[in-house]
Each structure stands twice: as structure tokens, then as C-alpha cells.
C-alpha positions as CSV (number, residue, x, y, z in Angstrom):
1,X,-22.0,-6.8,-8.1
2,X,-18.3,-6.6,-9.3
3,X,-15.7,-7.6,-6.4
4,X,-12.5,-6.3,-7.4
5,X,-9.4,-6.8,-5.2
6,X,-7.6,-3.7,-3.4
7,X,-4.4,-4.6,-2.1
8,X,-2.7,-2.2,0.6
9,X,0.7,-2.3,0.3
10,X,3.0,-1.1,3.0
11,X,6.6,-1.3,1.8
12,X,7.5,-2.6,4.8
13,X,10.4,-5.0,3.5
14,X,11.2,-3.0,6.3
15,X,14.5,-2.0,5.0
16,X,15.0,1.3,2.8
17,X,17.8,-0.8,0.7
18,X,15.6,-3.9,0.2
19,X,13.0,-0.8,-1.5
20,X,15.8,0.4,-3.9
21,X,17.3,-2.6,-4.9
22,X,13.4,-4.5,-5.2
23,X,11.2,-1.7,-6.3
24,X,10.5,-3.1,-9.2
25,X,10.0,-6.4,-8.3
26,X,7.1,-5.3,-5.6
27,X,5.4,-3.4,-8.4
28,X,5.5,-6.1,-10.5
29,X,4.0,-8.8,-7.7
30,X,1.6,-6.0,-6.4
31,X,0.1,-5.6,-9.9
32,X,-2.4,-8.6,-10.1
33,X,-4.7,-6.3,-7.9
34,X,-7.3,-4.4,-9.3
35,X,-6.5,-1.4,-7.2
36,X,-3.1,-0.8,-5.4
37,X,-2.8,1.7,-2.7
38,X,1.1,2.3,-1.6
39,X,2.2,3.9,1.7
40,X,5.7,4.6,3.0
41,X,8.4,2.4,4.3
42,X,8.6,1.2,7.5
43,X,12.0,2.9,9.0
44,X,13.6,0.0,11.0
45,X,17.1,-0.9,11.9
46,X,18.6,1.4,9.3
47,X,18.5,4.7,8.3
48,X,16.5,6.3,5.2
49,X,18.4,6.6,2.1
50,X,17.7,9.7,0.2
51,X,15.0,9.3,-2.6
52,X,13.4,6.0,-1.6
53,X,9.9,5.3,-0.8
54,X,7.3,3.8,-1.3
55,X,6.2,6.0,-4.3
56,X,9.2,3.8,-6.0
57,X,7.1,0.8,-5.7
58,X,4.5,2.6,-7.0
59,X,6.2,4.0,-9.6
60,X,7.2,0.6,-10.8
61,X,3.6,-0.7,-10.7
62,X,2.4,2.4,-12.9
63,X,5.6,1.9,-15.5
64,X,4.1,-1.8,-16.0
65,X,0.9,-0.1,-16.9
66,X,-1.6,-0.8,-13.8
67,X,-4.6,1.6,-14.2
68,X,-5.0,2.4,-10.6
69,X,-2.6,2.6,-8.1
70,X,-2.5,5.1,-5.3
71,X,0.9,6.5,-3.1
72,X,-0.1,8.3,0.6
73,X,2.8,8.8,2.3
74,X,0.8,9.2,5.6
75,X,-0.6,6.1,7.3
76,X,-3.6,8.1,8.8
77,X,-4.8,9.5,5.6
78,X,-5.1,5.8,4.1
79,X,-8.0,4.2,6.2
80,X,-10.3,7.1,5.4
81,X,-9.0,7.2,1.6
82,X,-10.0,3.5,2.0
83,X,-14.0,4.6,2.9
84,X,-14.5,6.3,-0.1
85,X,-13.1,4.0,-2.5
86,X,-14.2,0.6,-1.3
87,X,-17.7,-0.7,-2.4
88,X,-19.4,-3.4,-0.4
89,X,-17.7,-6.9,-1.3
90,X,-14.6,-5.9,-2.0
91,X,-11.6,-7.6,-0.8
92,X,-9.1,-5.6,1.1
93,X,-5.4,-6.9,1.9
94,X,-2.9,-5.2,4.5
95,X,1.0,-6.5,4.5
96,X,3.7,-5.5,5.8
97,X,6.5,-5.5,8.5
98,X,5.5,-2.9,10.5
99,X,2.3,-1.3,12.0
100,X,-0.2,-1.5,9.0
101,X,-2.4,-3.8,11.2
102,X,-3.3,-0.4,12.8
103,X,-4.7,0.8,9.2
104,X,-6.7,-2.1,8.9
105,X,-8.0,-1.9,12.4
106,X,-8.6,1.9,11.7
107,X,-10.4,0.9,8.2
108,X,-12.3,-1.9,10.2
109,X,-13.6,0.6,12.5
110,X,-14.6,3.2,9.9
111,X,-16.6,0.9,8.5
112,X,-18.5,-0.3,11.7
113,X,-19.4,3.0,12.1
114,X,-21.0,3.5,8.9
């Protein structure tokens, strides 16, 4: 069996500047995984600025030519998404600032259930 890495990326630099002025950056660093799956940033002490998210870190990972990466904007929709794309012994990794621990959890429990 093939393990191949999927790496959950929040972009929860928590900061809708540190997103603009890093986007590529994080697509850069996110693209040694075999899969990436990008949600949305997490909105803390400042206000969004219009146009960025997390499908700019994304973005950046697809311009560098990584095959498979994924942008949900909503949090719930990722743990399910998750289910169906994960094959036993694969390596999952949540990160961020924010409250992505609750996807993992979510994902964790999905999983128990079978």
C-alpha cells in the first residue's frame, strides 16, 4: 500500500495581510505534500481585505505545478471531503491559528464511525 501525505492547510497566519503579502510563499512550503487541501483564513484581529483567501495560497501551490490541491471555503464541508479521499495509512496534517483542531476532531470522528 502507497502512503501518500495530505496536508490540511488552514491559512490561518491568522492575518488577511500576512495571506496577501505570503501567498506564495505558503504554496510554495505547502507543496511537498502529495495532496493539499486549502480552507479559508482565520478572521482575527483585523478586518478582511477584499480578494484574499485562502484560494490565493492555493493558487500559488497550483502556479508551481502541484497536481492536486483542493480550496473549500467552508470548514464543515472539509472533514467529510476528507472521508472520501483518504485511503487507510495515509498521513493527515491540520495547522493553523485558529479552530482547524475542530476539523481534525470532526475527521477523527468520521472515521471512528466507519
Amino acid at each position: 500500500m502507497t502512503m501518500h501525505t495530505i496536508l490540511l492547510r488552514l491559512p490561518q497566519p491568522h492575518l488577511y495581510s500576512r495571506t496577501r503579502d505570503f501567498h506564495q510563499d505558503f504554496g510554495r512550503a505547502l507543496s511537498v505534500s502529495d495532496v493539499i487541501v486549502v480552507t479559508d483564513i482565520y478572521p482575527a484581529r483585523e478586518p478582511p481585505i477584499p480578494e484574499v483567501s485562502g484560494e490565493l495560497v492555493a493558487a500559488a501551490a497550483r502556479k508551481r505545478g502541484h497536481p492536486a490541491v483542493t480550496y473549500i471555503r467552508e470548514k464543515a464541508e472539509i472533514a467529510g471531503y476528507l472521508l472520501q479521499i483518504t485511503r487507510p495509512g495515509d498521513l493527515v496534517i491540520t495547522f493553523g491559528a485558529g479552530d482547524i483542531w475542530k476539523t481534525a476532531e470532526e475527521f477523527l470522528n468520521l472515521l471512528k464511525r466507519g
